[in-house]
GUSE-511278 format. One record per residue: z, y, x of N, C-alpha, C in turn; residue in one letter. Coordinates in steps of 0.05 Angstrom, whole numbers, padded with zeros to 5 digits, always signed. Layout:
ZYXZYXZYXA
...
***
This chain:
-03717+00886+01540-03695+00868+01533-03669+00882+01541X
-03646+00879+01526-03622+00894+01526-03612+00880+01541X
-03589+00890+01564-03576+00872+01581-03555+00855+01571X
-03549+00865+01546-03529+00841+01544-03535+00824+01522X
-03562+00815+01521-03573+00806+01515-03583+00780+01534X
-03572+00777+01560-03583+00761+01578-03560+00751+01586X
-03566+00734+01597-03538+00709+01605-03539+00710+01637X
-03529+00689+01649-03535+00681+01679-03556+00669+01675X
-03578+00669+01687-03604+00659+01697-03622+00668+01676X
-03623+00683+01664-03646+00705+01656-03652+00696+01630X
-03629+00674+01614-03639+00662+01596-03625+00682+01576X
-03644+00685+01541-03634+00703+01526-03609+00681+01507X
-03591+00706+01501-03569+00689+01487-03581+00692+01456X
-03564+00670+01437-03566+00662+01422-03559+00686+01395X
-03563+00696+01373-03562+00706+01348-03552+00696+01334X
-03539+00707+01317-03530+00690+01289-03550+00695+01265X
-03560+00673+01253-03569+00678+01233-03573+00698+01221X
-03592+00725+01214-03588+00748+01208-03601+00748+01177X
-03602+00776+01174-03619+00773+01144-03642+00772+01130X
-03662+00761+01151-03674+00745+01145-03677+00721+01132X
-03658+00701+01140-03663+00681+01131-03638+00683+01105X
-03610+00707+01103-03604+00713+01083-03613+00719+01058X
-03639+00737+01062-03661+00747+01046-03677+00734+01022X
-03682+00714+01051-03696+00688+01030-03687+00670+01013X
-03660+00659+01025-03641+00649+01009-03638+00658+00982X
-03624+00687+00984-03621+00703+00961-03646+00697+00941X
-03662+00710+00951-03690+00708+00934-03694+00676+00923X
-03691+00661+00931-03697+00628+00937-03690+00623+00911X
-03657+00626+00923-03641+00616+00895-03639+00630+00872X
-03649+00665+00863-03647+00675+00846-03675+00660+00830X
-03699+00661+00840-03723+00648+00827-03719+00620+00812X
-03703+00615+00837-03698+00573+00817-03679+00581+00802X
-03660+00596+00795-03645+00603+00763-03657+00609+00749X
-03677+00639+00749-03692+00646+00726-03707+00621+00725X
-03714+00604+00741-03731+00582+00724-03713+00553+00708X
-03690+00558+00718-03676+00537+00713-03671+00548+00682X
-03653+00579+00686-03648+00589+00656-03667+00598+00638X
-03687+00597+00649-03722+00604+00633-03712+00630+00623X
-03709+00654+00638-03703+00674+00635-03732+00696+00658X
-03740+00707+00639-03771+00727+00658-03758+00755+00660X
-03762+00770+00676-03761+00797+00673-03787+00805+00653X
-03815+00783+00665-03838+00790+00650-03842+00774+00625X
-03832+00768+00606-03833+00765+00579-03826+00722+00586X
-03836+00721+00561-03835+00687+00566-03835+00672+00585X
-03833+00652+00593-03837+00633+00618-03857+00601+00600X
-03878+00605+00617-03900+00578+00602-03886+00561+00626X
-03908+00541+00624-03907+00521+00635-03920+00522+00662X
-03933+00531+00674-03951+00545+00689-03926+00569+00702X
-03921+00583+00690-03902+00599+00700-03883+00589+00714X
-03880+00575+00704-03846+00557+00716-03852+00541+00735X
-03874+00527+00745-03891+00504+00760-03887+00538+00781X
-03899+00559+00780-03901+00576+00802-03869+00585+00814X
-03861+00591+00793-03830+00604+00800-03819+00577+00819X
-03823+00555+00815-03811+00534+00834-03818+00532+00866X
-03845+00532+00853-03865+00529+00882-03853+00558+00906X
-03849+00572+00890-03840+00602+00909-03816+00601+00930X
-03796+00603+00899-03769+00586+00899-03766+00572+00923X
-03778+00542+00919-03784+00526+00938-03783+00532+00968X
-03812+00542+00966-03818+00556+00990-03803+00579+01010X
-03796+00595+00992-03772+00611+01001-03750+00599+01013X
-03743+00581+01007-03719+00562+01012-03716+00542+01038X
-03745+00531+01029-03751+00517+01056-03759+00521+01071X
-03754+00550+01077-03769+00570+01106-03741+00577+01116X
-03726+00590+01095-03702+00607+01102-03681+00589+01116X
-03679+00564+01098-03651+00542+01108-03660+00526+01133X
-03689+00526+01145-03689+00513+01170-03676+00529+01195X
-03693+00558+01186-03688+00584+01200-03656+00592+01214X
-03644+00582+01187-03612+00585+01188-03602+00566+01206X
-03605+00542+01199-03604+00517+01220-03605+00509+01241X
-03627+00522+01248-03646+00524+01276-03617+00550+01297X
-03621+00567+01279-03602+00596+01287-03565+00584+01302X
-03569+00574+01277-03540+00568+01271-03533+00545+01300X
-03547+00526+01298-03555+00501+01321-03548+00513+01350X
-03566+00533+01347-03570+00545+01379-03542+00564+01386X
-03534+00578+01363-03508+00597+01375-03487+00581+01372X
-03482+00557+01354-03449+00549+01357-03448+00522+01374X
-03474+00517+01383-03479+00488+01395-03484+00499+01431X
-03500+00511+01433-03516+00519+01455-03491+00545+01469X
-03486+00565+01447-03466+00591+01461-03434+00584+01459X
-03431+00564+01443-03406+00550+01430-03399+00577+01427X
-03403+00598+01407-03397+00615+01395-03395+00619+01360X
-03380+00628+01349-03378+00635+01322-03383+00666+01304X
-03406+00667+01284-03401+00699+01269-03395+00688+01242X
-03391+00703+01229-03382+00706+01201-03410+00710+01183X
-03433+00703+01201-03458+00712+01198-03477+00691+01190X
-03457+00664+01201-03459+00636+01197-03463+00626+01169X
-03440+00638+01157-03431+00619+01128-03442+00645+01101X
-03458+00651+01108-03468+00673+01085-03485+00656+01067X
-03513+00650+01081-03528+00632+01071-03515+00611+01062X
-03501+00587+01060-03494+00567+01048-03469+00578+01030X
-03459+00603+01036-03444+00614+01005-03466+00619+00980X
-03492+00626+00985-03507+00643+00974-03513+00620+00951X
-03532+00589+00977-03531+00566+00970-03520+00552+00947X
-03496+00550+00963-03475+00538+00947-03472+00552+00918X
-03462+00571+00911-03460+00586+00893-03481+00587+00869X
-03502+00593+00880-03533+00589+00870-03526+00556+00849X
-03527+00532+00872-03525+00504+00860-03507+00518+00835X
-03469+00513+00834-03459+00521+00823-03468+00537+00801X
-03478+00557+00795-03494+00572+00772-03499+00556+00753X
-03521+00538+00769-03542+00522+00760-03530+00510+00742X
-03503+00491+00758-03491+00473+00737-03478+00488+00717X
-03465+00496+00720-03450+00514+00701-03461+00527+00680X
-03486+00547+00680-03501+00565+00665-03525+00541+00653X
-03524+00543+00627-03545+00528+00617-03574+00541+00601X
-03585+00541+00597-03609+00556+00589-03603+00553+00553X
-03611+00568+00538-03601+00575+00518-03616+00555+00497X
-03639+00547+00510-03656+00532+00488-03646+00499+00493X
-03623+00506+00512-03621+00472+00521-03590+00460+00500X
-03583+00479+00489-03558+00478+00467-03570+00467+00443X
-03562+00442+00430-03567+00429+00413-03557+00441+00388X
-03562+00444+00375-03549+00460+00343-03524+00436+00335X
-03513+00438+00327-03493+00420+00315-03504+00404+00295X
-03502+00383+00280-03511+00370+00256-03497+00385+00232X
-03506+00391+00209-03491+00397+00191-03482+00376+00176X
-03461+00387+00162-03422+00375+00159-03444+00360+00131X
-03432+00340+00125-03444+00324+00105-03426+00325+00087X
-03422+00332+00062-03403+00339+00048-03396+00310+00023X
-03406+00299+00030-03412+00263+00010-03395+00254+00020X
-03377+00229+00008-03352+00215+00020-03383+00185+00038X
-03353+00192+00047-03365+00163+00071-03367+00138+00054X
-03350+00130+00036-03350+00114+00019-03370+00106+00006X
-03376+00076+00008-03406+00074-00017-03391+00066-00035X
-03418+00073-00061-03408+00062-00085-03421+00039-00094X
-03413+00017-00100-03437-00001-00107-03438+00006-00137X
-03467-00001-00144-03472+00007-00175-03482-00028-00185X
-03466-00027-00211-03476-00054-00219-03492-00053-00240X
***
């Protein structure tokens, strides 16, 4: 153990969130886009495909953001300290969401109706 790594009474100090739990994030939220935009590196996306890309996604996510939490809890709560190491993950996050809304998947664009070229007008016929 590194010495300045230890506090008064032998207890270890606190880390900032590292890239680890940046890692996953990243990865987290790039998988739930390609599934959101139904976009594969590997050809099509079924239905089955997309059920997995979530589950991953998912999982990735809900490992990485406790991780961060937990991290984050202990050094700005416990060391009352601050890194810039903090707000990576919920930029990544955040941003990710944002995408989401913004970027729409291509099959989700409705075609327009075509222009009806007939007067609106009826005619009554007698």
């Amino acid at each position: 153990m590194r010495a300045r790594e230890l506090r008064r009474g032998g207890q270890r100090t606190a880390t900032a969130p590292g890239g680890a739990a940046l890692t996953g994030a990243v990865f987290g939220v790039a998988v739930l886009l390609w599934v959101h935009l139904e976009w594969s590196p590997f050809g099509d996306l079924t239905v089955p495909d997309q059920l997995v890309g979530l589950v991953i996604g998912g999982i990735l996510l809900s490992v990485s953001l406790p991780v961060w939490a937990i991290k984050t809890l202990y050094l700005v709560g416990r060391e009352r300290r601050w890194s810039w190491k903090v707000i990576a993950v919920p930029v990544v996050v955040l941003a990710g969401l944002v995408a989401g809304l913004v970027l729409q998947p291509a099959s989700s664009h409705p075609t327009p109706p075509a222009m009806d070229d007939r007067s609106t007008t009826s005619t009554a016929q007698d």
